[in-house]
C-alpha positions, 0 to 999 in steps of 0.5 A: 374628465378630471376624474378620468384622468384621475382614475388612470393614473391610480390605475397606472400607480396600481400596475406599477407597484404590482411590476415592483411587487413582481420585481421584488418577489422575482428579486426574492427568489433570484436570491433564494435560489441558491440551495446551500447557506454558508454554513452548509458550504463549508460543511460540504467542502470539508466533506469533499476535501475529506473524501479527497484525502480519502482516495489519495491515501488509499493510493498511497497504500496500494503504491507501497503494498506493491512496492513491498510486495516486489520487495518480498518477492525478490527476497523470496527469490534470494533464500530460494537461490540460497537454499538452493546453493546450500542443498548443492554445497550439502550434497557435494560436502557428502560426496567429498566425505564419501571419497576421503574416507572410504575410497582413499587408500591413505586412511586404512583404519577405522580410526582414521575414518572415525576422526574424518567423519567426525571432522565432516559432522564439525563441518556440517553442523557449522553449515547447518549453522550459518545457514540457519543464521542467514535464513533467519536474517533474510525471512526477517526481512519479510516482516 
């Protein structure tokens, strides 16, 4: 009977260490469970914080390529206008030249038709001038 007894309870100390054995590998995999040491959690935040700065600066970019490009395309706009205003004052300049010289009746030589044309060329060399000038000014803008 003693010896029964005994028995149990060797049989009973042997299921408990193996319920503590079974903890203990449970509790062991409960803290190995985690996939990443501490080192390698830095290493990945820093790659994510990375790629983050990554996207936010390739936003960036793009806001100010398009900003720029209206910027470029209201210049653009601008010389197209300017140019345009310039062909109209050229051709109304030619006009003007035309009826002072040869359809007025007050410049009867060659002479006076001679220091009217010559003070037309001083005119339109001084607008090709400026012009040359304010386009140079606007498509430097352009960068």
């Amino acid at each position: 009977m003693f010896n029964d007894e005994e028995h149990q309870e060797s049989i009973l100390k042997d299921e408990k260490s193996k319920i503590t054995k079974s903890d203990i590998k449970k509790t062991e995999k409960k803290e190995r469970q985690p996939l990443f040491t501490k080192p390698q959690n830095l290493g990945l935040f820093i790659i994510l914080c990375l790629l983050i700065l990554q996207v936010l600066m390739s936003g960036y970019q793009t806001i100010r390529d398009i900003r720029q490009d209206a910027q470029r395309a209201q210049l653009i706009a601008s010389v197209t206008k300017y140019t345009a205003s310039a062909d109209q004052l050229t051709s109304q300049m030619l006009t003007d030249y035309k009826n002072d010289v040869y359809a007025n009746t007050n410049v009867n030589s060659t002479e006076k038709q001679q220091v009217m044309g010559t003070e037309y060329n001083f005119m339109a060399m001084m607008l090709l001038a400026k012009q040359n000038n304010r386009l140079l000014e606007l498509l430097s803008q352009l960068r």
